[in-house]
GUZANU-107144 format. One line per field, with one value per residue (C-alpha): residue number from 1; residue in three letters; chain; x, z, y. Coordinates in Angstrom, 1 decimal, always signed. Example, Ala and Ser with C-alpha at 12.3 -4.5 7.8 and 13.67 -1.06 7.14 Angstrom:
! residues 2
seq = [1:2]
type = [ala:ser]
mol = [A:A]
east = [+12.3:+13.7]
up = [+7.8:+7.1]
north = [-4.5:-1.1]
//
This chain:
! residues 407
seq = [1:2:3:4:5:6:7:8:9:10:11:12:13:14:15:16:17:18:19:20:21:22:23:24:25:26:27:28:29:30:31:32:33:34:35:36:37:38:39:40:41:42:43:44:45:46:47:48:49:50:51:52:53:54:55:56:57:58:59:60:61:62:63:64:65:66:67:68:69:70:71:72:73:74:75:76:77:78:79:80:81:82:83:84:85:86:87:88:89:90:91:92:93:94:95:96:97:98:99:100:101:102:103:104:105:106:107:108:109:110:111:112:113:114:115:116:117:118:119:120:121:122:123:124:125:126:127:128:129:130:131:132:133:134:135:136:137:138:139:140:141:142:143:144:145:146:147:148:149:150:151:152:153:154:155:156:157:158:159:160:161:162:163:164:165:166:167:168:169:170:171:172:173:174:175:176:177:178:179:180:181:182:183:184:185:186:187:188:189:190:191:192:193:194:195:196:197:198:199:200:201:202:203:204:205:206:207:208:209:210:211:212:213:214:215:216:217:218:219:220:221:222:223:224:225:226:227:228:229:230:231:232:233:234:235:236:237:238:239:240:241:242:243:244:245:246:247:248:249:250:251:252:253:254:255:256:257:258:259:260:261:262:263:264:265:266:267:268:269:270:271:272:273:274:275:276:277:278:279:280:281:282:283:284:285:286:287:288:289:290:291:292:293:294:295:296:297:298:299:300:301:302:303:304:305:306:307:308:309:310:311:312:313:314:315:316:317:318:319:320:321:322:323:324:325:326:327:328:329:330:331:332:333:334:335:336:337:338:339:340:341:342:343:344:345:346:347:348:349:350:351:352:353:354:355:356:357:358:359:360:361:362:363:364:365:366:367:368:369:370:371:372:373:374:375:376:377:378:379:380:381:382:383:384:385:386:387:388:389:390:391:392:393:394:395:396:397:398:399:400:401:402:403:404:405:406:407]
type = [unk:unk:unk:unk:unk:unk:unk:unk:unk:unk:unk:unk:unk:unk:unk:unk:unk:unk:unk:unk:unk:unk:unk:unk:unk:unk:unk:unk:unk:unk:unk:unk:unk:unk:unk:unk:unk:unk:unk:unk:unk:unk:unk:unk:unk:unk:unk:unk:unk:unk:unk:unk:unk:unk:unk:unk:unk:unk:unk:unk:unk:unk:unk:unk:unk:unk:unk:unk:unk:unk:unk:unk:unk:unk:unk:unk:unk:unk:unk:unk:unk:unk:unk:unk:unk:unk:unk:unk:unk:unk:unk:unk:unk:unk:unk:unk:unk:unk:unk:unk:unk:unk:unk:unk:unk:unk:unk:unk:unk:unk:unk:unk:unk:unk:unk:unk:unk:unk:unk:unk:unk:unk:unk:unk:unk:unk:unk:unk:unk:unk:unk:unk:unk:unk:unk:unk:unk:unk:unk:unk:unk:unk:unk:unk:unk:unk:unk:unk:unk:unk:unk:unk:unk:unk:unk:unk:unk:unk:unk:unk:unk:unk:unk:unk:unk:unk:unk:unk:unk:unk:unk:unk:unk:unk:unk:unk:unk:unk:unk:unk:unk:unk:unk:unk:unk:unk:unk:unk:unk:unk:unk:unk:unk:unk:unk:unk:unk:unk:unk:unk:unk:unk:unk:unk:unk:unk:unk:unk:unk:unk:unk:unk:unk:unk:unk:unk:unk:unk:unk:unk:unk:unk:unk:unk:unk:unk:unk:unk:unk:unk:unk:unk:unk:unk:unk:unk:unk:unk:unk:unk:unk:unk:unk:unk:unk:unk:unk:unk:unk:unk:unk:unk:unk:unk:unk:unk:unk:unk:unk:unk:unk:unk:unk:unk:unk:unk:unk:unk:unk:unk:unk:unk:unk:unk:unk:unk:unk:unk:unk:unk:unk:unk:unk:unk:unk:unk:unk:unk:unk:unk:unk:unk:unk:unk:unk:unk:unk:unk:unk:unk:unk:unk:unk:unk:unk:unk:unk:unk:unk:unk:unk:unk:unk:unk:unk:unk:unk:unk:unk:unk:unk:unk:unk:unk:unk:unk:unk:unk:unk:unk:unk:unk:unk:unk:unk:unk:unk:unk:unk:unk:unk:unk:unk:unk:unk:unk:unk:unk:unk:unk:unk:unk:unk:unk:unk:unk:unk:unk:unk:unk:unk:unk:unk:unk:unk:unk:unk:unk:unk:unk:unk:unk:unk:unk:unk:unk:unk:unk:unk:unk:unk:unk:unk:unk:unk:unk:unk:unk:unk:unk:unk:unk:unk:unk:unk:unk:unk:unk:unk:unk:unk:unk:unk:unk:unk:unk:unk]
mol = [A:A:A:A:A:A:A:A:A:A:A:A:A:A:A:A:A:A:A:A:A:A:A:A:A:A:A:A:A:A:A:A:A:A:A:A:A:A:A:A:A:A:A:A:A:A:A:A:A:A:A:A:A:A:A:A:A:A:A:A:A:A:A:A:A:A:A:A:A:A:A:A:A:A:A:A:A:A:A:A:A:A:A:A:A:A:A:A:A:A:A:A:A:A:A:A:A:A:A:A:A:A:A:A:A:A:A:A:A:A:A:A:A:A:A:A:A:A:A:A:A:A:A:A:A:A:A:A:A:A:A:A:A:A:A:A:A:A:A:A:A:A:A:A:A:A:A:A:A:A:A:A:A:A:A:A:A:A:A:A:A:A:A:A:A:A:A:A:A:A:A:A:A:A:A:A:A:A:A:A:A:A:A:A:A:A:A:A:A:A:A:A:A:A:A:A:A:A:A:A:A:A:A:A:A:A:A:A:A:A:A:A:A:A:A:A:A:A:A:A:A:A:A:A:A:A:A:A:A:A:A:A:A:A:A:A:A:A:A:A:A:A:A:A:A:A:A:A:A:A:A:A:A:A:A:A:A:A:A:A:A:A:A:A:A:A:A:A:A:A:A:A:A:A:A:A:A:A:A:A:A:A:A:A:A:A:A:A:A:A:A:A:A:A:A:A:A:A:A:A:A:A:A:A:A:A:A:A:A:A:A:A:A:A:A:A:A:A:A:A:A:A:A:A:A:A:A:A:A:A:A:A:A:A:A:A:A:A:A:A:A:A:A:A:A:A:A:A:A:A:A:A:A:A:A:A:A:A:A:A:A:A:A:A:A:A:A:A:A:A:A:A:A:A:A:A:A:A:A:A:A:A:A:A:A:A:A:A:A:A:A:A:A:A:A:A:A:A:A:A:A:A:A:A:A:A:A]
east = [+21.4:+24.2:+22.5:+19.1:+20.4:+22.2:+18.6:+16.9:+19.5:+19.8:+16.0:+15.7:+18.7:+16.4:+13.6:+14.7:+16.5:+12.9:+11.1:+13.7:+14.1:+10.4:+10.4:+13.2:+11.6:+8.7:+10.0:+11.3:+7.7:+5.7:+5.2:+4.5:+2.2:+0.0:+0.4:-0.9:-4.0:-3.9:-4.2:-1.7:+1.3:-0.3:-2.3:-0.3:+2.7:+0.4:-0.9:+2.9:+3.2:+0.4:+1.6:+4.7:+3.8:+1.1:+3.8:+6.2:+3.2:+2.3:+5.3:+5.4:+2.4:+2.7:+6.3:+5.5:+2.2:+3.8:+6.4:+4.0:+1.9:+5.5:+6.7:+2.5:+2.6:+6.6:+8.3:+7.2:+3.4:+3.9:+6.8:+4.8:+1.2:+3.4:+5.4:+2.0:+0.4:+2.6:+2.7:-0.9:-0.7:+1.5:-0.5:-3.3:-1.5:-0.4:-3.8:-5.7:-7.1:-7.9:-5.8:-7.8:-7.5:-3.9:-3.5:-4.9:-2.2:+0.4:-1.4:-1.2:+2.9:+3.7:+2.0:+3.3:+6.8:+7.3:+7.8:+11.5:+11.8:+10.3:+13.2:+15.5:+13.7:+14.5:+18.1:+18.2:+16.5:+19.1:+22.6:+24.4:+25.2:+29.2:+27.4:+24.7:+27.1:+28.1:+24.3:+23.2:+25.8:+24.6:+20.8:+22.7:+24.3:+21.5:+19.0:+22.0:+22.1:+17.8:+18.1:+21.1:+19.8:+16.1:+15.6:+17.9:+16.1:+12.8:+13.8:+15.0:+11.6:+9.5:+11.2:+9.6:+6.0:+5.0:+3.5:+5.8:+7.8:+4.9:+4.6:+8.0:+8.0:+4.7:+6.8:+9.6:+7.3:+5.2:+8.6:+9.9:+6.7:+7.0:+10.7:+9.8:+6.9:+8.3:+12.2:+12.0:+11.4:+9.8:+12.8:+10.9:+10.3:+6.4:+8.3:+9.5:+6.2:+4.7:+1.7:+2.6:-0.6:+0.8:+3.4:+1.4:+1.2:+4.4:+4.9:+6.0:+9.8:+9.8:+10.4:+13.9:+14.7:+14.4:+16.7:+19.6:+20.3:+22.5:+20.0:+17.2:+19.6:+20.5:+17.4:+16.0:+19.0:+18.5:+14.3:+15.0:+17.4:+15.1:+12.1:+14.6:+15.2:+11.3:+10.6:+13.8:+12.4:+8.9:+9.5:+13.0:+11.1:+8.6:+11.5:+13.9:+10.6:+9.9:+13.1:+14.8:+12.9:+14.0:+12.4:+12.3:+15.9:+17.6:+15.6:+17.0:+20.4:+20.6:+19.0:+21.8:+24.3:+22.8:+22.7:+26.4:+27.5:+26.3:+27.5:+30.9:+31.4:+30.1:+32.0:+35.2:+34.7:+33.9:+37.3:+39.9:+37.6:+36.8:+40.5:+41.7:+39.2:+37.5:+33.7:+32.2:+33.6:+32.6:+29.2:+29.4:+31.1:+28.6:+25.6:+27.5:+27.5:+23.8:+23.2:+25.4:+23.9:+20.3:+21.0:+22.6:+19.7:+17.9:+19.6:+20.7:+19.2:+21.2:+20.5:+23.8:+24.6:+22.1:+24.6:+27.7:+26.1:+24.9:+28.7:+29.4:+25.9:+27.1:+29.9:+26.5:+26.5:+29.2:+26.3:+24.1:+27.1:+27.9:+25.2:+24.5:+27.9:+27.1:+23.9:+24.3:+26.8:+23.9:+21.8:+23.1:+23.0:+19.9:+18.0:+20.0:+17.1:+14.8:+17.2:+17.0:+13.2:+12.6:+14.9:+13.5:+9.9:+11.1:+12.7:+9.0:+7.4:+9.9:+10.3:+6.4:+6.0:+8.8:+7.0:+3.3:+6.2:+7.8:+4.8:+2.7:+5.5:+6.7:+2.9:+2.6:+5.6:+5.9:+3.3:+3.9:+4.5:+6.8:+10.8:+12.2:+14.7:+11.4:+10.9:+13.3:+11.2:+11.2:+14.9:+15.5:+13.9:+15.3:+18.6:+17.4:+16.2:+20.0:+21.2:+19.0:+20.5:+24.0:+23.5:+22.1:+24.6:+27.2:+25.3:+25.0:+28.9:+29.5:+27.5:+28.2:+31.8:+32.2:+30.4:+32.7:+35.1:+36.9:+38.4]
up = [-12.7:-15.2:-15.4:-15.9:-19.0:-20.0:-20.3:-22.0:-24.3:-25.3:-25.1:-27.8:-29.8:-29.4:-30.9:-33.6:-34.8:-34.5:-36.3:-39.6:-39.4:-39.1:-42.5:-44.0:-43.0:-45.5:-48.2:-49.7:-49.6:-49.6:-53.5:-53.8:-51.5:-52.8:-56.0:-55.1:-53.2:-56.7:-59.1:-61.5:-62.2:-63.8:-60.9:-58.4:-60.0:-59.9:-56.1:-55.0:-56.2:-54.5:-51.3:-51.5:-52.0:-49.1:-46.3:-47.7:-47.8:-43.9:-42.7:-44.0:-42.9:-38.7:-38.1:-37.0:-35.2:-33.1:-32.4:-31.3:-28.9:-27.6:-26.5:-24.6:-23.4:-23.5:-25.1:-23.2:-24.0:-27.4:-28.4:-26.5:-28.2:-31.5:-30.7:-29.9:-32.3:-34.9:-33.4:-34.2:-37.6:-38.5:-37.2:-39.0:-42.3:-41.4:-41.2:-44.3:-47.0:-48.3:-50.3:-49.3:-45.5:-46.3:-47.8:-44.4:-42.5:-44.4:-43.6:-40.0:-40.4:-42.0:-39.4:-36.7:-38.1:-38.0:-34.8:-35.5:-34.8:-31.1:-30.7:-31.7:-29.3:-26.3:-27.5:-26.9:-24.1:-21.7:-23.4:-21.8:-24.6:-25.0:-25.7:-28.0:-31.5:-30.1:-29.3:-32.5:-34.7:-32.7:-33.8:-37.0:-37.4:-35.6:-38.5:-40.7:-39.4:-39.8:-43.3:-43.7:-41.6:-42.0:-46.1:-45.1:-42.5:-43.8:-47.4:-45.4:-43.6:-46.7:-48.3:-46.4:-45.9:-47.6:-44.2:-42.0:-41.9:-40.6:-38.1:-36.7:-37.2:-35.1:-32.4:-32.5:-31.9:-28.8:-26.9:-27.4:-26.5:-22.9:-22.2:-22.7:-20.5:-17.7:-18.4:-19.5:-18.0:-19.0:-20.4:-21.1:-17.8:-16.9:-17.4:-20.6:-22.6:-25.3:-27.6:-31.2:-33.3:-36.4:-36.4:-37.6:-41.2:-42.6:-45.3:-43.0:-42.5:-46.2:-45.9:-45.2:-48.5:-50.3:-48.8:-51.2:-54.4:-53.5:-51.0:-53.8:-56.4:-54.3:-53.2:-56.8:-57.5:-54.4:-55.1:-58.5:-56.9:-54.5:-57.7:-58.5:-55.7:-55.4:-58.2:-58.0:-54.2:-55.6:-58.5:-57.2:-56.0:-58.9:-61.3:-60.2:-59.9:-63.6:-64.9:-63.1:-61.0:-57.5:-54.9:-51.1:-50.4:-53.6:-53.2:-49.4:-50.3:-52.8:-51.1:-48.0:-50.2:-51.0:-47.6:-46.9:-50.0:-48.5:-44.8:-46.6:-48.8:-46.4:-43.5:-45.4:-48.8:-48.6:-47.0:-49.1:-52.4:-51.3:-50.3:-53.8:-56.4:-54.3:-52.6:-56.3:-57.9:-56.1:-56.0:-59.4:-59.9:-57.5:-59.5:-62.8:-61.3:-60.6:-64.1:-65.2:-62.4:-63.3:-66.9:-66.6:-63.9:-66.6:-69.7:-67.1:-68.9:-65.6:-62.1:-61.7:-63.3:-60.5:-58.1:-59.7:-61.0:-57.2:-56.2:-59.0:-57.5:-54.0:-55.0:-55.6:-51.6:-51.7:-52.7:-49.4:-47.7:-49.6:-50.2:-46.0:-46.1:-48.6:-47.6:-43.6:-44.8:-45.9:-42.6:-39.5:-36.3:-35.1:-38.6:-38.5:-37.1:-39.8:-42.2:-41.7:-40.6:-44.2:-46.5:-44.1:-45.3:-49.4:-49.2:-47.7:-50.8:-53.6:-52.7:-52.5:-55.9:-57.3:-56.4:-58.3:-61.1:-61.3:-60.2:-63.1:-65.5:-64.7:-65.0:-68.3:-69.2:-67.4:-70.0:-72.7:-76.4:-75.3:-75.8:-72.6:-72.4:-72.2:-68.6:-67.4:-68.2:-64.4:-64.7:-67.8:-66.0:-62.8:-64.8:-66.8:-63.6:-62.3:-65.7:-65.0:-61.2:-62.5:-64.6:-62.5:-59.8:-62.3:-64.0:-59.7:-58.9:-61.8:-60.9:-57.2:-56.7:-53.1:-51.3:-51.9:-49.6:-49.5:-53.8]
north = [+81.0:+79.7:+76.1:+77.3:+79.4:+76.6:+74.5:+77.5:+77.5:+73.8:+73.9:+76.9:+75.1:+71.8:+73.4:+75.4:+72.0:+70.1:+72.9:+72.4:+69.1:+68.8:+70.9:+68.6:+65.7:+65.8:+67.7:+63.9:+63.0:+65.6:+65.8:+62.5:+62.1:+65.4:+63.7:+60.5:+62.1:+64.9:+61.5:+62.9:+64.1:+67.6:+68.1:+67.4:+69.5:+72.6:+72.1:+71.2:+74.5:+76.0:+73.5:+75.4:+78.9:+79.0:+77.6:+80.5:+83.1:+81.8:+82.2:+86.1:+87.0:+85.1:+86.0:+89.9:+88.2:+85.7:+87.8:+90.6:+88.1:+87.0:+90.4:+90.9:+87.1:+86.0:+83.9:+80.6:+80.3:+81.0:+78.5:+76.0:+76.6:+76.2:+73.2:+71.5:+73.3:+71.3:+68.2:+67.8:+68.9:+66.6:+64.0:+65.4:+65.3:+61.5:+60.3:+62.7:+60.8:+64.3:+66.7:+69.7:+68.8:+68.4:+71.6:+73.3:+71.3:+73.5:+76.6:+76.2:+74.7:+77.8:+79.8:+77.7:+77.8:+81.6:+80.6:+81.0:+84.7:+84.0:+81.3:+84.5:+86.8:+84.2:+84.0:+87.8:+87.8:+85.5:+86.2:+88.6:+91.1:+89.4:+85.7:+86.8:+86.4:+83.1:+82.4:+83.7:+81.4:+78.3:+79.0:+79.4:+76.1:+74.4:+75.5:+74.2:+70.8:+70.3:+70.8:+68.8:+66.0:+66.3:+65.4:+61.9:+61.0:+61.6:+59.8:+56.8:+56.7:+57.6:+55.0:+52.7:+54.7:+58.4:+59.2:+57.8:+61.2:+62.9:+60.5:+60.9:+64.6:+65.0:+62.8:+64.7:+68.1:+66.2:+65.3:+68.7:+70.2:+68.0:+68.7:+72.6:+72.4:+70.7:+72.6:+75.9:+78.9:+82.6:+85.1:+88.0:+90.1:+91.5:+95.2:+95.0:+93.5:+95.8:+95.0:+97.8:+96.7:+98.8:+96.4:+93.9:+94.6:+92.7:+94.9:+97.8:+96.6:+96.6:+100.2:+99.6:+98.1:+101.7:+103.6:+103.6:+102.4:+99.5:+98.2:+98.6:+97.1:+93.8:+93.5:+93.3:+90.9:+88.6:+88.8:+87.2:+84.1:+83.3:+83.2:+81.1:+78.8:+78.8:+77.0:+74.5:+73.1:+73.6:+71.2:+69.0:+65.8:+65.1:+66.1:+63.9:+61.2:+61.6:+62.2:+59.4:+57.2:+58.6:+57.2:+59.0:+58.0:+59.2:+62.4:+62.4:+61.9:+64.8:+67.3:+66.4:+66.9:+70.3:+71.2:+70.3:+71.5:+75.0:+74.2:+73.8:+76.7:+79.2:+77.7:+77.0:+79.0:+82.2:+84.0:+83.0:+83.3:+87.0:+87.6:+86.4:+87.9:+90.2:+90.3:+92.0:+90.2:+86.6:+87.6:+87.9:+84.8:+83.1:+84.2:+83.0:+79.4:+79.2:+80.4:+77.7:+75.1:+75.3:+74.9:+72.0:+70.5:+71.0:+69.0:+66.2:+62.7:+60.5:+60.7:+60.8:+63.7:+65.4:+64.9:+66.1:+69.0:+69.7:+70.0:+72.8:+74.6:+74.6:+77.1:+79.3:+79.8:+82.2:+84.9:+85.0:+86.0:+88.6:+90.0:+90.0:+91.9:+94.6:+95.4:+95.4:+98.7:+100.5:+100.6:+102.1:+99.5:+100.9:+99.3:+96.0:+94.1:+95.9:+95.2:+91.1:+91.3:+92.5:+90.2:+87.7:+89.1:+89.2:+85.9:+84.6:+86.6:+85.8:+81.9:+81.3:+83.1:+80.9:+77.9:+78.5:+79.4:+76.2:+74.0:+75.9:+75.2:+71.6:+71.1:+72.0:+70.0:+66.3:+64.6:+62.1:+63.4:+65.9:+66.2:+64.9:+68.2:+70.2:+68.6:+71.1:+74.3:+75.4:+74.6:+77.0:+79.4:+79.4:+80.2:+83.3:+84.8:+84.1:+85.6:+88.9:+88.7:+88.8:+91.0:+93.5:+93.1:+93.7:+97.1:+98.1:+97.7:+99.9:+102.6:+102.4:+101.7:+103.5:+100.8:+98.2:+97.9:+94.8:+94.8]
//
């Protein structure tokens, strides 16, 4: 059956590039087009915010769900019903003149899109156990590529129409939704299906997070980053808008350049770093530079600037990394799973509180009679939440030397 894997793979590799590219499609757009619908800046700038927060909060709360109905149903059913599922809701968010009817269309994409963890469970379920790290890195640079290609393509088309992004992200889902229907096949077998209701409640896998002080400790950290990173996606398109005049395409452009900057340093980056000033030590120095980044996204007064200050900020992607390899040595292999199940579940948590954070303050902010350097509120405090990260991690690595292996 070599060929027929082959399809389910490309298929799952397919889909898993249509779901983020979907998602970096309309993230160029998105803002503006709640704030045209909003009729302000203010307004819209608090429901982005909300916009935001409730796809992060979604995807929390339906990852355990669909993953539960996929291990009673399989696999098949259920990334189907969401591949179809979200090629109607983009349509639906196409063709709203309303902004409440638009904010339900992001409640069901973030539902839909925890769909991800499914795509996972497939990957498991047809490698033989030698391919699965070569499987699991291809889902990895797959979800890499959507984010890089999805904000350019979706600037370049929202350019030319705010909705047109949605239309050719609903496309994209329909035609992925046909070639799985007709193409791929069932992976999980009638024996091994389970239905575990208690493992429903998302906060369970949590639990994991307790266990030692260096998982509690850079957990805390990474919690306050992504806070962080919350409010910078929450608030990067109207910024930019108000700041600079971006339209779609500029927005497009940057946020590819964010994306590849990451590809880059965590591709290329991260190994001879490490091997020169040690993995404490660049973690530190990675949360240094986002202190340092954010700052200076805030004080920017050229759009040109943005982009220069986005090349020092990529050097920030050396953390995740890290932190992955620090914290993986606190679990034993039977709670690896748990492990990323629940930083999957605080990231969800941390990045939708982030981004009421910095839509509530970039909408107290962007209005006439102000300085202009107070625009950058959600910037400011993106970078005191890095500070409080480094200097946790730092006040951790003291305390706990015996975990760190590789200085």
């Amino acid at each position: 059956m070599p060929s027929t894997r082959t399809a389910s793979i490309t298929f799952i590799l397919i889909s898993v590039l249509i779901n983020v590219m979907g998602l970096g499609l309309v993230i160029p757009v998105l803002p503006k087009l709640i704030e045209t619908l909003a009729g302000s800046t203010e307004a819209g700038a608090r429901l982005n915010g909300l916009f935001f927060a409730v796809y992060a909060l979604m995807q929390f709360a339906f990852g355990p769900f669909l993953g539960l109905l996929s291990d009673r149903y399989g696999r098949r059913p259920v990334l189907l019903a969401s591949l179809l599922g979200t090629g109607i809701d983009y349509l639906i968010a196409a063709l709203t003149q309303s902004i409440w009817v638009l904010f339900l269309a992001r409640v069901v994409a973030g539902a839909l899109g925890a769909s991800l963890s499914t795509a996972n469970a497939y990957i498991a379920d047809i490698s033989r156990p030698e391919e699965r790290a070569r499987n699991f890195g291809l889902i990895g640079a797959t979800f890499g590529m959507g984010f890089v290609l999805g904000p350019v393509v979706g600037g370049v088309l929202g350019n030319i129409d705010l909705r047109l992004p949605f239309y050719f992200a609903a496309g994209l889902a329909f035609l992925n939704f046909l070639y799985g229907y007709f193409v791929l096949p069932e992976s999980l077998k009638p024996e091994n299906r389970n239905f575990q209701a208690r493992s429903l409640n998302p906060f369970v896998a949590l639990r994991v997070l307790g266990q030692t002080p260096v998982l509690r400790g850079l957990t805390f950290s990474l919690s306050l980053i992504f806070l962080a990173f919350g409010a910078l996606q929450s608030v990067w398109v109207l910024y930019t808008a108000y700041k600079f005049g971006w339209q779609p395409l500029e927005v497009g452009f940057s946020l590819f350049l964010v994306g590849l900057g990451g590809v880059v340093v965590q591709a290329g980056l991260v190994r001879p770093v490490v091997a020169r000033l040690g993995e404490r030590r660049a973690l530190v120095l990675a949360q240094m530079v986002g202190i340092f980044s954010f700052t200076l996204y805030g004080l920017a007064t050229q759009g040109w600037m943005m982009y220069a200050i986005i090349a020092l900020a990529a050097l920030s992607n050396l953390g995740q990394p890290l932190v992955q390899s620090f914290l993986t040595r606190e679990v034993s292999p039977q709670q690896q799973g748990a492990l990323q199940g629940a930083l999957a579940g605080v990231q969800s948590l941390t990045v939708a509180a982030g981004g009421l954070l910095g839509g509530l303050l970039f909408s107290l902010v962007a209005r006439a009679g102000l300085p202009s350097w107070l625009v950058g509120l959600p910037f400011f405090a993106g970078a005191m939440l890095y500070l409080l990260a480094a200097a946790n991690t730092y006040r951790l690595f003291r305390r706990n030397r015996a975990p760190v292996a590789a200085d």
